[in-house]
C-alpha positions as CSV (number, residue, x, y, z in Angstrom):
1,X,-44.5,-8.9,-18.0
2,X,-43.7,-7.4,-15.1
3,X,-42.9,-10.7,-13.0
4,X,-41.3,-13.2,-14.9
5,X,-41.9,-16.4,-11.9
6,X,-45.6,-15.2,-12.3
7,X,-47.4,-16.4,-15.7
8,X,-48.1,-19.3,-18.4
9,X,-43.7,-19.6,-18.8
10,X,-43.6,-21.4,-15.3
11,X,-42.7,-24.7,-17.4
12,X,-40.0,-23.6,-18.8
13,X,-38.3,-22.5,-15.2
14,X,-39.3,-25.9,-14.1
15,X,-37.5,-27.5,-17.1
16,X,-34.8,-25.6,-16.7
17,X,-34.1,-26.2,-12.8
18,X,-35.1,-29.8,-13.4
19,X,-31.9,-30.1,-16.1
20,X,-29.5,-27.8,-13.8
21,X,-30.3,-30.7,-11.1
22,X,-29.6,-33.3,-14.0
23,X,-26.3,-31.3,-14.5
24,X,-24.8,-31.1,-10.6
25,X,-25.8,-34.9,-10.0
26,X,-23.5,-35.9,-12.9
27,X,-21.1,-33.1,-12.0
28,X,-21.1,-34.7,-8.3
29,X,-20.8,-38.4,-9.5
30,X,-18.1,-37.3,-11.8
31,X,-15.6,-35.4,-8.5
32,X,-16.6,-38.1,-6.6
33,X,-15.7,-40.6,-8.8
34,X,-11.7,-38.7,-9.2
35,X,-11.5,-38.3,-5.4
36,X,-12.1,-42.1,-5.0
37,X,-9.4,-42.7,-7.9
C-alpha cells in the first residue's frame, strides 16, 4: 500500500495509459483533420 506503481494493480495502470493513448490519437486525427479543413 505504500507504492501504488508497485503491486498485483499494475494492469490496471497499463489499461488505463493504453486508453489515454487511444484518446490523444483520436484527439490528434480529429485537429488535424479541422486544420486541413
Amino acid at each position: 500500500m505504500l507504492s501504488p506503481y508497485h503491486g498485483d494493480d499494475g494492469g490496471l495502470l497499463d489499461d488505463r495509459r493504453v486508453r489515454y493513448g487511444l484518446v490523444a490519437l483520436v484527439v490528434l486525427l480529429i485537429v488535424l483533420l479541422m486544420l486541413l479543413l
